[in-house]
C-alpha positions in Angstrom: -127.2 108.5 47.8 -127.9 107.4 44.3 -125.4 106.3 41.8 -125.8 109.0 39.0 -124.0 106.5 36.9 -126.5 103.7 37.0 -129.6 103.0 34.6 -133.1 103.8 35.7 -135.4 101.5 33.0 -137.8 103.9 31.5 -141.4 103.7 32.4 -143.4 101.6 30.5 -146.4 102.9 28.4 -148.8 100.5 29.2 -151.1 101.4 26.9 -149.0 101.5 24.4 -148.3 98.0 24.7 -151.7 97.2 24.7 -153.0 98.2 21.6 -149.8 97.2 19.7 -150.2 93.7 21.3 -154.2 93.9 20.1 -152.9 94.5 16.5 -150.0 91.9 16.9 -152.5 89.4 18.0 -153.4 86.1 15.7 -156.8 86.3 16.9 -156.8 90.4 15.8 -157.5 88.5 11.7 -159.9 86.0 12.7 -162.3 87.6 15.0 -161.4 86.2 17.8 -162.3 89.4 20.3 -162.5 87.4 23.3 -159.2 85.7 22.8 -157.8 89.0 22.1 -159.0 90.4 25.0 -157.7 87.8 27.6 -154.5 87.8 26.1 -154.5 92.1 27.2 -155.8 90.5 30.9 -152.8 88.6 31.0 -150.6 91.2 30.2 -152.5 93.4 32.2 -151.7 91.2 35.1 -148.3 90.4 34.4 -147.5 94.1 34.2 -149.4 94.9 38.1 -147.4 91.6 38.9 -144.4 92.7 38.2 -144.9 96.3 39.6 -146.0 94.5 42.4 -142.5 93.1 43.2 -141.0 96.2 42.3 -142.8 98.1 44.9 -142.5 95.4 47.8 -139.1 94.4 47.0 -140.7 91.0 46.5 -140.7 90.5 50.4 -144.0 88.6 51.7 -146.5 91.5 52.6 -148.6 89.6 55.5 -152.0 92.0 55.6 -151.5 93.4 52.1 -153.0 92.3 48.6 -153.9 94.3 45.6 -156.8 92.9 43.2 -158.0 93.3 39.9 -161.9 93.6 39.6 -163.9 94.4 36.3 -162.8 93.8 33.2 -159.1 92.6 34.1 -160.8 90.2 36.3 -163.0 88.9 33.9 -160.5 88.3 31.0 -162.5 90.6 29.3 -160.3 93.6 29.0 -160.1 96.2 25.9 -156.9 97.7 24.9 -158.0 100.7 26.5 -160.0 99.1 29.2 -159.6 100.9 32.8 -157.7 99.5 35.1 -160.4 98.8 38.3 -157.8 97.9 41.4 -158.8 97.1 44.8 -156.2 97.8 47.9 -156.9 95.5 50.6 -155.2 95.4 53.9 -155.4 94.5 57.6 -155.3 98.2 59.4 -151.7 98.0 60.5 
Protein backbone atom coordinates (compact mmCIF):
# COMPACT_ATOMS: atom_id res chain seq x y z
CA UNK A 1 0.00 0.00 0.00
CA UNK A 2 1.44 3.39 -0.42
CA UNK A 3 2.50 5.72 2.20
CA UNK A 4 0.03 8.71 1.70
CA UNK A 5 2.56 10.56 3.77
CA UNK A 6 5.53 10.34 1.46
CA UNK A 7 6.57 12.78 -1.51
CA UNK A 8 5.98 11.90 -5.06
CA UNK A 9 8.61 14.47 -7.16
CA UNK A 10 6.41 16.21 -9.58
CA UNK A 11 6.81 15.40 -13.21
CA UNK A 12 9.20 17.21 -15.06
CA UNK A 13 8.28 19.47 -17.98
CA UNK A 14 10.79 18.56 -20.25
CA UNK A 15 10.17 21.05 -22.56
CA UNK A 16 10.08 23.52 -20.40
CA UNK A 17 13.50 22.95 -19.46
CA UNK A 18 14.60 22.99 -22.79
CA UNK A 19 13.81 26.15 -24.01
CA UNK A 20 14.78 27.85 -20.76
CA UNK A 21 18.19 26.09 -20.94
CA UNK A 22 18.28 27.43 -24.92
CA UNK A 23 17.88 30.97 -23.57
CA UNK A 24 20.23 30.28 -20.48
CA UNK A 25 22.86 29.14 -22.83
CA UNK A 26 26.29 31.19 -23.39
CA UNK A 27 26.28 30.12 -26.86
CA UNK A 28 22.29 31.49 -27.08
CA UNK A 29 24.49 35.47 -27.53
CA UNK A 30 27.11 34.35 -29.83
CA UNK A 31 25.48 32.28 -32.37
CA UNK A 32 26.60 29.34 -31.46
CA UNK A 33 23.38 27.15 -32.72
CA UNK A 34 25.12 24.00 -32.90
CA UNK A 35 26.61 24.23 -29.49
CA UNK A 36 23.32 25.17 -28.22
CA UNK A 37 21.82 22.36 -29.61
CA UNK A 38 24.11 19.58 -28.30
CA UNK A 39 23.95 20.98 -24.97
CA UNK A 40 19.67 20.17 -25.35
CA UNK A 41 21.08 16.45 -26.69
CA UNK A 42 22.70 16.11 -23.57
CA UNK A 43 20.06 17.01 -21.52
CA UNK A 44 17.84 15.20 -23.58
CA UNK A 45 19.82 12.14 -22.82
CA UNK A 46 20.42 12.69 -19.28
CA UNK A 47 16.67 13.13 -18.70
CA UNK A 48 15.76 9.36 -20.84
CA UNK A 49 18.86 8.23 -18.67
CA UNK A 50 17.60 8.93 -15.66
CA UNK A 51 13.97 7.81 -16.52
CA UNK A 52 15.58 4.97 -17.59
CA UNK A 53 16.71 3.88 -14.00
CA UNK A 54 13.57 5.01 -12.71
CA UNK A 55 11.66 2.55 -14.72
CA UNK A 56 14.15 -0.52 -14.30
CA UNK A 57 14.97 0.12 -10.86
CA UNK A 58 18.47 0.41 -12.18
CA UNK A 59 18.64 -3.51 -12.31
CA UNK A 60 20.71 -4.85 -15.48
CA UNK A 61 17.92 -5.40 -18.24
CA UNK A 62 19.77 -8.34 -20.36
CA UNK A 63 17.66 -8.19 -23.88
CA UNK A 64 16.47 -4.68 -23.37
CA UNK A 65 17.88 -1.20 -24.68
CA UNK A 66 16.18 1.96 -25.57
CA UNK A 67 17.93 4.35 -28.26
CA UNK A 68 17.77 7.74 -29.37
CA UNK A 69 17.77 8.12 -33.29
CA UNK A 70 17.34 11.57 -35.18
CA UNK A 71 18.07 14.59 -34.00
CA UNK A 72 19.01 13.45 -30.22
CA UNK A 73 21.31 11.16 -31.86
CA UNK A 74 22.91 13.53 -33.82
CA UNK A 75 23.56 16.31 -31.17
CA UNK A 76 21.51 18.25 -33.27
CA UNK A 77 18.45 18.70 -31.28
CA UNK A 78 16.01 21.98 -31.16
CA UNK A 79 14.37 23.00 -28.00
CA UNK A 80 11.34 21.64 -29.40
CA UNK A 81 12.87 18.87 -31.32
CA UNK A 82 10.80 15.42 -31.19
CA UNK A 83 11.97 12.93 -29.31
CA UNK A 84 12.59 9.78 -32.03
CA UNK A 85 13.15 6.58 -29.56
CA UNK A 86 13.72 3.16 -30.59
CA UNK A 87 12.66 0.02 -28.17
CA UNK A 88 14.82 -2.83 -28.76
CA UNK A 89 14.60 -6.18 -27.17
CA UNK A 90 15.21 -9.96 -27.47
CA UNK A 91 11.44 -11.49 -27.72
CA UNK A 92 11.29 -12.70 -24.19
Amino acid sequence: MDDPDSLEPAPRDLRAERLTAAARSPSWHCQDGAGRRRELARLVETWLGDLWVAATGAATSPGLALAAVGSIARGDAGPASDLDLVLLHDGH
